[in-house]
C-alpha positions as CSV (number, residue, x, y, z in Angstrom):
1,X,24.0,25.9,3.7
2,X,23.8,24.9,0.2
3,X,20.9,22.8,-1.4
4,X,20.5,21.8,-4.5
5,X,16.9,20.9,-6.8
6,X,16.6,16.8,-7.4
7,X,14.8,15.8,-10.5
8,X,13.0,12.2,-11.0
9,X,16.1,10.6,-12.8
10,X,18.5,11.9,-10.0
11,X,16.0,10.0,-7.7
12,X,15.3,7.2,-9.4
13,X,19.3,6.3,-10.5
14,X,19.5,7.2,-6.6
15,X,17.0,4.4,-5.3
16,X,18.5,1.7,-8.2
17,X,21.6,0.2,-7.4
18,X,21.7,-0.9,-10.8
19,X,21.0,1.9,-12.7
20,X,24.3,2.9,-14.5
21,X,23.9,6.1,-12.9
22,X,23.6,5.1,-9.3
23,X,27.0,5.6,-8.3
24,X,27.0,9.1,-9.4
25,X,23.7,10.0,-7.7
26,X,25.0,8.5,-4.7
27,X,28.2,10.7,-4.6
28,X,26.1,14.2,-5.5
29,X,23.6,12.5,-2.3
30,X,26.2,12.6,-0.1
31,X,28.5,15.9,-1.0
32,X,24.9,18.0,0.0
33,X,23.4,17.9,3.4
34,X,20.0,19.2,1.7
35,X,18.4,18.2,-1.3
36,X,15.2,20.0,-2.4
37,X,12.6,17.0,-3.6
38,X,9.6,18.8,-5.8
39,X,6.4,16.7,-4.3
40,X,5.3,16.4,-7.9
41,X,8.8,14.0,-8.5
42,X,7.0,11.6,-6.1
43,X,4.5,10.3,-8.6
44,X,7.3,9.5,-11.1
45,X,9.7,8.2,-8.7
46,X,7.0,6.1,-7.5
47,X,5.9,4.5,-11.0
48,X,9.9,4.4,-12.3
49,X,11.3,2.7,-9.4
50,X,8.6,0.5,-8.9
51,X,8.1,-0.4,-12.3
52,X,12.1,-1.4,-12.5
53,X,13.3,-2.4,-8.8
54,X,9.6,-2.9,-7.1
55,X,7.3,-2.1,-4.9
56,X,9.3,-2.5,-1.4
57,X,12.3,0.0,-3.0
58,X,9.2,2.9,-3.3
59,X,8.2,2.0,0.1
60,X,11.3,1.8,1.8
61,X,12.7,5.3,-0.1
62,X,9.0,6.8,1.1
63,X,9.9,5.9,4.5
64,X,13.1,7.0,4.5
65,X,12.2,10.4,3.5
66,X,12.2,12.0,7.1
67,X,15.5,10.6,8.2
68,X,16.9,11.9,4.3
69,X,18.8,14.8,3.3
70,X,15.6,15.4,0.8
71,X,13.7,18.4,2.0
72,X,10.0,18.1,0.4
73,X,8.6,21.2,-1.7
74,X,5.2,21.2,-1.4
75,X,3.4,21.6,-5.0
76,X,2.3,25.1,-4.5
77,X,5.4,26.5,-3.7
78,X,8.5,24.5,-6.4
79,X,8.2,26.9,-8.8
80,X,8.8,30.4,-6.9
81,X,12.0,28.1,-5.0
82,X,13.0,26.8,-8.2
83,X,13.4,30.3,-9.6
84,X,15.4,31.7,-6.7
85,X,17.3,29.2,-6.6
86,X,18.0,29.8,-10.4
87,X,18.6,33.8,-10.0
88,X,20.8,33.2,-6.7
89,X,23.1,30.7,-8.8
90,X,22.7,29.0,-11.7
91,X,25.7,26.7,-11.0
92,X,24.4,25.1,-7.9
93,X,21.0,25.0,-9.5
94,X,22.4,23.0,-12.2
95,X,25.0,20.9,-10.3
96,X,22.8,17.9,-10.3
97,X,22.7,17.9,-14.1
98,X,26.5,18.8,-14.7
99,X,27.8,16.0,-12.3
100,X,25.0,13.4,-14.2
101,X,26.4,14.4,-17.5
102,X,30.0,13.4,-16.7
């Protein structure tokens, strides 16, 4: 199964309809059935999407979590998946970027 490493501005173009990104996000979303979240994104997402959609749009994605493809990384442990995820194959750790940058 493949995965692939979410940053905050995958999230937050993601969670914001109207972010000129959002259509992108959403078609990178659905073309993986696992997405890894760092924990540590959460804060950013959180301030980003609240400060430009609001509030209810953090809650809801917060809520929606379990029932996402987004598996959570604890904080303790992103960096060690991060980097096997780099050695195993640096084009599926970078697919997120490469398909942002189109």
């Amino acid at each position: 199964m493949e995965a692939v490493l979410a940053d905050t501005g995958f999230v937050v173009a993601l969670s914001n309809r109207l972010d000129a990104r959002h259509r992108e996000a959403l078609a990178v979303y659905l073309q993986f059935s696992q997405i890894l979240l760092p924990q540590v994104v959460l804060v950013e997402v959180a301030y980003l999407v609240g400060h430009d959609v609001g509030i209810p749009t953090v809650v809801a994605f917060l809520q929606g979590l379990p029932a996402s493809r987004f598996i959570l990384i604890p904080a303790t442990d992103h960096v060690c998946i991060v980097q096997q995820m780099v050695f195993a194959s640096m084009q599926t750790a970078m697919v997120l970027q490469t398909s942002l940058e189109k």
